[in-house]
N, CA, C and O atoms as CSV, one atom per row, in Angstrom:
chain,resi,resn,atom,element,x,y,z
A,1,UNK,N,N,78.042,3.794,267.066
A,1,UNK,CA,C,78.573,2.459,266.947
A,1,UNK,C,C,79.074,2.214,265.515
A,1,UNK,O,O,80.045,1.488,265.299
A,2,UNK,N,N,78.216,2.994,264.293
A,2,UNK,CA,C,78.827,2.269,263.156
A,2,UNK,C,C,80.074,3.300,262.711
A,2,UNK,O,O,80.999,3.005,261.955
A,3,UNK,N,N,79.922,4.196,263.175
A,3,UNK,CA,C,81.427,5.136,262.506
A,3,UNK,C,C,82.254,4.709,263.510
A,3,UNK,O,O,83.381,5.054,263.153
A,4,UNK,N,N,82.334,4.088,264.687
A,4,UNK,CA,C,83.242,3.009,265.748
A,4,UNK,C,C,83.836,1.723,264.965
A,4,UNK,O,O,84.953,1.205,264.976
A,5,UNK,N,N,82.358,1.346,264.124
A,5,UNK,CA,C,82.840,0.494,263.299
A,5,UNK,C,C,83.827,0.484,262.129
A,5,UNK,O,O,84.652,-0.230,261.559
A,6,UNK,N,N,83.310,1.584,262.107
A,6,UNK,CA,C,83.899,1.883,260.565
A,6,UNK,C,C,85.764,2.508,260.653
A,6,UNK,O,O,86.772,2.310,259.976
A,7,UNK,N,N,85.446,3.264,261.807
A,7,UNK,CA,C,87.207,3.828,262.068
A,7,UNK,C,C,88.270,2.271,262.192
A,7,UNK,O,O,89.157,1.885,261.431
A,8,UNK,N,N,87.849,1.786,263.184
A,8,UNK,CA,C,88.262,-0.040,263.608
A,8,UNK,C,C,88.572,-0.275,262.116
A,8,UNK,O,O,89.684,0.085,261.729
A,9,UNK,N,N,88.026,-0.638,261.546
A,9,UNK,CA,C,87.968,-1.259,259.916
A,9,UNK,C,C,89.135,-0.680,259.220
A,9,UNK,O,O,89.992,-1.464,258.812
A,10,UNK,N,N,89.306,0.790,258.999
A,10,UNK,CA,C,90.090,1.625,258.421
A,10,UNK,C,C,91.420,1.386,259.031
A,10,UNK,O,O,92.489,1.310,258.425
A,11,UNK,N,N,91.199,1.264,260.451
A,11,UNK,CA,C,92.864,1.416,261.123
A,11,UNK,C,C,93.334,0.061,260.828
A,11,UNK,O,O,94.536,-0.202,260.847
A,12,UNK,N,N,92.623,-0.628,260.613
A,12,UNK,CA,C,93.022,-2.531,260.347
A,12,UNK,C,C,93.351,-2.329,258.650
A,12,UNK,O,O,93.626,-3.319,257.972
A,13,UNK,N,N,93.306,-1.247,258.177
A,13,UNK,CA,C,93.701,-1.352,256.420
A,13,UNK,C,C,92.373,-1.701,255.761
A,13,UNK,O,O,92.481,-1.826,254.541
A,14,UNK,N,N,91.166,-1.890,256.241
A,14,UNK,CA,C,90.241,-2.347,255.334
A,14,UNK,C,C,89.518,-1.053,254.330
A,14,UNK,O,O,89.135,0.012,254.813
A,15,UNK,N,N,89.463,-1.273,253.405
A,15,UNK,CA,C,88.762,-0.204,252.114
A,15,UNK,C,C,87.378,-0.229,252.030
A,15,UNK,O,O,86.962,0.622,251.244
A,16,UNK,N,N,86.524,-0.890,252.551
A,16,UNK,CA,C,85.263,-0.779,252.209
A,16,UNK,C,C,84.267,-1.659,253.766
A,16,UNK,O,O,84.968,-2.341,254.513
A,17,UNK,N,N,83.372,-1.596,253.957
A,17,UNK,CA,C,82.559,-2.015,254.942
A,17,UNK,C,C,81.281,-2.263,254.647
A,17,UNK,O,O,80.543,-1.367,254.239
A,18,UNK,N,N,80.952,-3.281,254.788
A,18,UNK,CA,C,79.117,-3.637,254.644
A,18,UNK,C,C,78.333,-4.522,255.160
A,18,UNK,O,O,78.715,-5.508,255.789
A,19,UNK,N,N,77.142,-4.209,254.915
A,19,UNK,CA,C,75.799,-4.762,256.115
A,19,UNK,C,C,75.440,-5.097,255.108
A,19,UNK,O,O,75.498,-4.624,253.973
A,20,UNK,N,N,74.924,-6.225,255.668
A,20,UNK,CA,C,73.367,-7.278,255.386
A,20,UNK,C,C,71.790,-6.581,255.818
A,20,UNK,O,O,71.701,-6.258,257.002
A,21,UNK,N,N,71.033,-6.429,255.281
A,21,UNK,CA,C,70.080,-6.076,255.779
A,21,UNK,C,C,68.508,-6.177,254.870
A,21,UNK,O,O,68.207,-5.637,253.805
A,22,UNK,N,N,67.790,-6.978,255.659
A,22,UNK,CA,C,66.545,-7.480,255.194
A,22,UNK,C,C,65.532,-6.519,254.012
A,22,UNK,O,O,65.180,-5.410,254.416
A,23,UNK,N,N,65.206,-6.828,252.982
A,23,UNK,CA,C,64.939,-6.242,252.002
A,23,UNK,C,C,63.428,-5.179,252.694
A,23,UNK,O,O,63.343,-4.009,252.323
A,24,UNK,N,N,62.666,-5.601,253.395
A,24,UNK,CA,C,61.809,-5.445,254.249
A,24,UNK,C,C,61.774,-4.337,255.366
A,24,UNK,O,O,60.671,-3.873,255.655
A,25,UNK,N,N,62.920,-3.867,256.029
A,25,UNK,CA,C,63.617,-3.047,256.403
A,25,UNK,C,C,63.642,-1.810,256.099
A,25,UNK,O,O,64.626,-1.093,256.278
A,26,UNK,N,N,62.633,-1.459,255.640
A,26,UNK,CA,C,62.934,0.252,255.011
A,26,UNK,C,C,63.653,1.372,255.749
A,26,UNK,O,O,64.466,2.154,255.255
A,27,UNK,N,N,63.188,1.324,257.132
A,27,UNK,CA,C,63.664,2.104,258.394
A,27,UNK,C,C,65.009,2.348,258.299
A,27,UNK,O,O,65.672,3.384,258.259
A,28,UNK,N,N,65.333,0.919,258.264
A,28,UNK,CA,C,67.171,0.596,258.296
A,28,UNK,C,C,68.157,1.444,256.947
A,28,UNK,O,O,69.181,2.123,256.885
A,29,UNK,N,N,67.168,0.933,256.049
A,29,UNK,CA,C,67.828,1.293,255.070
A,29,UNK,C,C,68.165,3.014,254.808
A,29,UNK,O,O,69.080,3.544,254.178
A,30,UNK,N,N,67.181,3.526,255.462
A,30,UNK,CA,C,67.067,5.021,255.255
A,30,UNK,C,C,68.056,5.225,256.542
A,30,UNK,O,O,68.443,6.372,256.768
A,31,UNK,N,N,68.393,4.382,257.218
A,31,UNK,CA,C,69.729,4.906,258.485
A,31,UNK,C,C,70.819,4.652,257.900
A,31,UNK,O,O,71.794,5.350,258.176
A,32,UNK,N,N,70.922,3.714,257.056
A,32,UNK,CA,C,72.007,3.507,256.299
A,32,UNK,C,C,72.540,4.524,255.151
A,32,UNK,O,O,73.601,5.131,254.998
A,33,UNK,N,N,71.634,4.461,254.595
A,33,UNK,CA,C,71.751,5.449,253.358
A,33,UNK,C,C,72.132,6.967,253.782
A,33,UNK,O,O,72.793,7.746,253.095
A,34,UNK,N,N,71.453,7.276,255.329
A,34,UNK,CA,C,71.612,8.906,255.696
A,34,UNK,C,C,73.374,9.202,256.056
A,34,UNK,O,O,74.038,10.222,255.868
A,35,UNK,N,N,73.833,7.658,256.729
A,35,UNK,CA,C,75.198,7.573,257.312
A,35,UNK,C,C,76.306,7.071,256.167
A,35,UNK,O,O,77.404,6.524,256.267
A,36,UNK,N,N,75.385,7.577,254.868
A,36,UNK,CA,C,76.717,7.910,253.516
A,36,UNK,C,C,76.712,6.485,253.210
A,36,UNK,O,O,77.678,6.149,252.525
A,37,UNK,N,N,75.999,5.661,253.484
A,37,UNK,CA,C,76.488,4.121,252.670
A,37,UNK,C,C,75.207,4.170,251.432
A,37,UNK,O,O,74.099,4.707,251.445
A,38,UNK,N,N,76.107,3.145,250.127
A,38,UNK,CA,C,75.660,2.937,249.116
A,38,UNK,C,C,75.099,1.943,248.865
A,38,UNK,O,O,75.863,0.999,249.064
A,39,UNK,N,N,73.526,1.426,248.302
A,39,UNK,CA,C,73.288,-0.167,248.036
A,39,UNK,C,C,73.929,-0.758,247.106
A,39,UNK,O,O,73.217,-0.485,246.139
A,40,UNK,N,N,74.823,-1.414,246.690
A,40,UNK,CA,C,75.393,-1.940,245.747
A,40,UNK,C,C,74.864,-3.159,245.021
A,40,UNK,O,O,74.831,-3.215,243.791
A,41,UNK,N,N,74.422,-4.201,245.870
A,41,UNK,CA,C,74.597,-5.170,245.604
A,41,UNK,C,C,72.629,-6.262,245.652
A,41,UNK,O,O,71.664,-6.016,246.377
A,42,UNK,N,N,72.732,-7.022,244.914
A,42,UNK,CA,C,71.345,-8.080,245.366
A,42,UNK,C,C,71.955,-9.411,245.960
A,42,UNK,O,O,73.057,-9.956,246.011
A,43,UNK,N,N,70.795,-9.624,246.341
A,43,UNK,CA,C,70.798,-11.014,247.234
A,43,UNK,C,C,70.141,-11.987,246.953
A,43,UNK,O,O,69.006,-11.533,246.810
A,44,UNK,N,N,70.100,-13.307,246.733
A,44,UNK,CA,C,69.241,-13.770,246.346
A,44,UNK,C,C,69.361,-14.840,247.228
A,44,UNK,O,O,70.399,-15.121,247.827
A,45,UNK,N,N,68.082,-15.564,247.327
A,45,UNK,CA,C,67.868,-16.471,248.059
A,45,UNK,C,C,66.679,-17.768,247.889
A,45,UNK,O,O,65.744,-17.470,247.146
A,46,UNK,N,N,66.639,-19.003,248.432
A,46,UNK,CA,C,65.731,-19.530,248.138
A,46,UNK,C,C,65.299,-20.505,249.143
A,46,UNK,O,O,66.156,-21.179,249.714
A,47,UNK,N,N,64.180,-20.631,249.388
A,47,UNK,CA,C,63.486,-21.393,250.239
A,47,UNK,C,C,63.947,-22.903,250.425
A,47,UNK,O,O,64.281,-23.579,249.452
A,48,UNK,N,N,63.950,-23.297,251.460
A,48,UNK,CA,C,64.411,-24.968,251.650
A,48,UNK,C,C,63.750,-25.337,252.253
A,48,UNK,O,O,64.291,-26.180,252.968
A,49,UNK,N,N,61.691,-25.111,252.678
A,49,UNK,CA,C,60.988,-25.792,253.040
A,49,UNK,C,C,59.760,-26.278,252.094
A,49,UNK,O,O,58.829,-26.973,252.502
A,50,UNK,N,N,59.879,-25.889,251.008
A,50,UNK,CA,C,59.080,-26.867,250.116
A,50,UNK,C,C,58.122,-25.604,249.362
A,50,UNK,O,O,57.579,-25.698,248.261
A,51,UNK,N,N,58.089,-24.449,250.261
A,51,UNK,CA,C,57.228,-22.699,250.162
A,51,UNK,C,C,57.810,-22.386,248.736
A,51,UNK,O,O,58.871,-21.762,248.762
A,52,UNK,N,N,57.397,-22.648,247.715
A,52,UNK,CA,C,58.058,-21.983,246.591
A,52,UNK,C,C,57.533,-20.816,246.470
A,52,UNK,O,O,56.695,-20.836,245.568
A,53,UNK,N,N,57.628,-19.869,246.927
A,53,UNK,CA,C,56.777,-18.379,247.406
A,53,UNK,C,C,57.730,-17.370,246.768
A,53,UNK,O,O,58.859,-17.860,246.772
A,54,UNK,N,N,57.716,-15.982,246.144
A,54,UNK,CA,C,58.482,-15.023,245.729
A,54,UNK,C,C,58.564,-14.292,246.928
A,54,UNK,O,O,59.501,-13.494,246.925
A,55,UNK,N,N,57.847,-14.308,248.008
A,55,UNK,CA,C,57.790,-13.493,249.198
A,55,UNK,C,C,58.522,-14.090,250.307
A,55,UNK,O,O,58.479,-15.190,250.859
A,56,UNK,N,N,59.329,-12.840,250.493
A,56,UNK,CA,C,60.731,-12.745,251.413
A,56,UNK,C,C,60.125,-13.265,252.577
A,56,UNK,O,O,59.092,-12.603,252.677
A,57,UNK,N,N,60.170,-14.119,253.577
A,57,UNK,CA,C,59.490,-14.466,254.862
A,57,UNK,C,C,60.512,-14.543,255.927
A,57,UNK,O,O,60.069,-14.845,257.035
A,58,UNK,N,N,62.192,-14.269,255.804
A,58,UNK,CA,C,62.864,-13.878,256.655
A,58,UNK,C,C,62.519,-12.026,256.778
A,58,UNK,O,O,62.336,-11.319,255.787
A,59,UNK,N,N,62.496,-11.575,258.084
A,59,UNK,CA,C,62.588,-10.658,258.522
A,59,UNK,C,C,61.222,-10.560,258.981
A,59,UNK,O,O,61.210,-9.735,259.894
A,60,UNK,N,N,60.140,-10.993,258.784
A,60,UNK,CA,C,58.614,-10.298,259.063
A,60,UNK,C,C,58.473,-11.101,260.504
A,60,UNK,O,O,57.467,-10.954,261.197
């Protein structure tokens, strides 16, 4: 599915392709990383229920 994805992308002219994926995720990340993609980038985010917590609580 993702090199499906990825050909689609290329034939449309696009140069680059990327996923979102939960910091929490290790599994994913090691499928990602094996299928030649690079982490580039951080994310940051912040709570909007009052939880001033450093701990990620999307994905668990």
């Amino acid at each position: 599915m993702l090199a499906n994805a990825c050909q689609i992308a290329k034939d449309f002219g696009c140069m680059q392709i990327e996923v979102a994926c939960n910091q929490l995720r290790k599994d994913t990340h090691r499928f990602y990383l094996r299928e030649g993609m690079h982490n580039f980038h951080f994310k940051f985010s912040k709570s909007l229920n009052g939880n001033d917590t450093e701990e990620n609580i999307i994905g668990k």
